[in-house]
Steps between C-alpha positions, in 0.01 A plus 500: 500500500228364664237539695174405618349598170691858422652308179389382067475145600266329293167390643615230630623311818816646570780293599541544862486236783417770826524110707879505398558884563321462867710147540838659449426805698386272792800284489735761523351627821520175639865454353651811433820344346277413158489843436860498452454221246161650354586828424820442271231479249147617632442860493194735619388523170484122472163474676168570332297640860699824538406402886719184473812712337436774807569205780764347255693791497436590867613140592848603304549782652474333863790251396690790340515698826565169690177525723279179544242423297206388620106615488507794747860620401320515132187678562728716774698579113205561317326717728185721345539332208378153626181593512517609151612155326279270780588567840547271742278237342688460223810443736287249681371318178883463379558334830203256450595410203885411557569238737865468436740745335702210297329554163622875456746401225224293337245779470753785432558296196104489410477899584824551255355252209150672529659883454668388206200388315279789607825722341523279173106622473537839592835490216295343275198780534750754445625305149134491405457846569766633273357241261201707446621844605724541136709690608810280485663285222450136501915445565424820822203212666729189472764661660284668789382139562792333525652787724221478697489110529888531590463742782256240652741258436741691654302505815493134518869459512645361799857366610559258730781576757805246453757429779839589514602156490309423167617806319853540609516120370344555160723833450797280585404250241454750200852677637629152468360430157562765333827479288817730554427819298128415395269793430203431749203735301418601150841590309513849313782352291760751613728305714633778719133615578404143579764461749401824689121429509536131470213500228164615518294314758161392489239733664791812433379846370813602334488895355720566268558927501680695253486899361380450162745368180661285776402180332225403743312291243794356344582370831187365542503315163781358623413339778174366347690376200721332737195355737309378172762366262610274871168349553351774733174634307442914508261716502600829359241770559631798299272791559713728312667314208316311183513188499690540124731741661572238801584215252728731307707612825471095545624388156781776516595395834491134451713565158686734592411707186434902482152602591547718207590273269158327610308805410658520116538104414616596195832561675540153669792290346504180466666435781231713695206307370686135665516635783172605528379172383699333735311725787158518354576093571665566820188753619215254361582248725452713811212481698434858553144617422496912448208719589490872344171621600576866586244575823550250749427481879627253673239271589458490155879379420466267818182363330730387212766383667298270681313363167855453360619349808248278545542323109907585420599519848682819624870565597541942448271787438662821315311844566626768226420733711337596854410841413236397254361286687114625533441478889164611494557810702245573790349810550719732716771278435839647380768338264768412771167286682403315176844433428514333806186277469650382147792410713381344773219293228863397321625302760187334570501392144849358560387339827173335312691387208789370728718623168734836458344820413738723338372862416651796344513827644649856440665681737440852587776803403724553815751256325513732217666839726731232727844484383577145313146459461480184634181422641405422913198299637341848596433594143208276445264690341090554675584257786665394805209202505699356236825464720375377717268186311786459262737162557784671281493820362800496196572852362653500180795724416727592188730776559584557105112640490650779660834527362585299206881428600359389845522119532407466126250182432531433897181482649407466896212325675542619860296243744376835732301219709457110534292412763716147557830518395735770427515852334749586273591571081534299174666609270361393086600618156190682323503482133348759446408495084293169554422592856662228701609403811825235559660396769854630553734231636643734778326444876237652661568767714423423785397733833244706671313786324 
């Protein structure tokens, strides 16, 4: 990003302290173990003199291979290209200038802090630039900002190791705590499913695949009803759905009253109107905020998960549904790669929010010719990327699709993976006239798949 002038900086100092790039480099060549300490978060790129990121990573690359690292073993690395960023006088100045190598820690931290800024400038260049380009929405440049701002962000996160001794204690104490039975994550409200998956942890990408007319959103209206009405506030993105079709499926749900009646209130009884009053009541109470904004990438639903995060708080985020998810496709770029990138960018969103991310997907056809129908892990559609970023991948099943007398009103959510706990089936009644999902009061089935 940087260097030496080849950048849009403004014409101004730039924020760079060369004293602290030539300090670290010169105390790890006098103590080669702060290099092990220094470069769990300094990087080549880190250092404004391309010269001082060509020794930096030459000095790594001594310690990688296990050699010693010292001033001739370094310019023996380098080679021809010494001469190019300073030759031996530069080596000779560092030395000079370096008396002891026990500030490496100290200046790696002034090297890191200095990057940062000169990458909040160059992000904040780029924001102007779109400013006066017009060629993107007002909504398009907030987003690119903050996905730019988080990616820096994201380069400034570090984790400190922790013993054994300190975490096997504080697992022991939450093993301890926790009471006989207790759901440890987010609960979907389907008590079978719970048990398998033991709720919906935070930092989880949880995909939720079907074939279409499976009930995919219905299931997801479920589980956000359940999160919201129990003191968990939701996001639910629905790129596909109005907004006044989503809070009829929701008012059906909730009453338990026929979509269709909804769609000819002149029908409703009075019977059906209590009940709806009794969940329009129900529903209002819920902290669930609704976004139906048709084109949406995902910085940009990130972007307003953090706003809504950071004044309601933040306990699920419902994506209805992957596929229309604009990911910006590069040039060259095919549909399985982009599909990919919007997967891998999910689970970062989980990670950042430190909250479940549950997203909709369809699943591709080879379900369709295999004899029950019933869906596998294989069939998700575009992408093996998403199997793999996934936490739990829950593929949704009803067999009376296919043939009405098959299992009529049963409906199947097969847990194909779960990244910490095991895989397995639930089995829920789906009503399917006010599209609904209940829990059945048999048990899980549990098992491989």
């Amino acid at each position: 990003m940087n260097h030496d002038g080849a950048n849009s900086l403004p014409m101004r100092e730039v924020p760079a302290n060369l004293e602290a790039e030539l300090g670290l480099i010169g105390s790890c060549v006098l103590n080669p173990a702060a290099i092990d300490d220094a470069v769990m978060f300094v990087t080549e790129g880190d250092f404004w003199r391309d010269a001082h990121g060509a020794l930096w990573k030459a000095l790594v690359a001594l310690r990688d291979a296990g050699r010693q690292v010292n001033y001739i073993t370094l310019a023996d690395h380098l080679g021809a290209r010494l001469e190019a960023i300073g030759g031996l006088e530069l080596l000779h100045s560092i030395d000079l200038a370096t008396p002891h190598g026990a500030n490496g820690r100290y200046f790696a931290q002034i090297v890191k802090a200095k990057a940062t800024v000169r990458r909040l400038i160059e992000a904040s260049n780029e924001t102007l630039r779109d400013c006066y380009a017009n060629e993107h929405t007002s909504e398009d440049i907030v987003a690119r900002a903050e996905s730019r701002v988080f990616a820096i962000a994201e380069r400034q996160a570090t984790g400190d190791t922790i013993g054994a001794t300190e975490l096997i204690g504080t697992t022991m104490t939450e093993i301890l705590g926790r009471e006989q039975g207790a759901i440890r994550g987010l609960m979907t409200g389907f008590d079978d499913l719970d048990y398998l998956t033991d709720g919906f942890k935070p930092q989880d990408f949880v995909v939720v695949a079907a074939r279409p007319s499976m009930g995919k959103t219905a299931f997801a209206v479920a589980v956000a009803i359940h999160a919201a009405t129990s003191g968990r506030p939701v996001l639910f993105s629905s790129l596909e759905m109005s907004k006044e079709s989503l809070g009829e499926r929701m008012l059906s749900a909730a009453s338990g009253v026929m979509a269709d009646k909804l769609k000819r209130s002149w029908t409703l009884s009075d019977g059906d109107r209590h009940k709806l009053a009794e969940a329009c009541d129900w529903l209002g109470s819920a902290s669930l905020k609704i976004d139906d904004r048709p084109i949406r990438t995902v910085s940009q639903i990130a972007a307003n998960a953090r706003r809504i995060k950071s004044r309601d708080g933040l306990g699920l985020v419902v994506i209805d549904y992957m596929s229309l998810i604009d990911g910006q496709r590069q040039k060259g770029e095919n549909r399985q790669e982009e599909v990919a990138r919007i997967s891998r960018r999910l689970k970062a969103m989980a990670r950042e929010l430190n909250c479940p991310v549950l997203c909709l997907h369809q699943l591709n056809r080879q379900s369709e010719n295999r004899d029950g129908h019933r869906p596998r892990l294989a069939d998700l559609r575009e992408s093996g990327q998403i199997e793999q970023d996934a936490d739990q991948v829950l593929l949704l099943h009803r067999p009376e699709y296919y043939d009405p007398n098959d299992q009529p009103g049963i409906a199947e959510v097969i847990v194909a993976k779960n990244r910490n706990g095991p895989t397995g089936a639930a089995r829920l009644a789906f009503h399917r006239n006010c599209t609904r999902f209940e829990s059945l009061t048999t048990d899980a089935t549990n098992g491989s798949y």
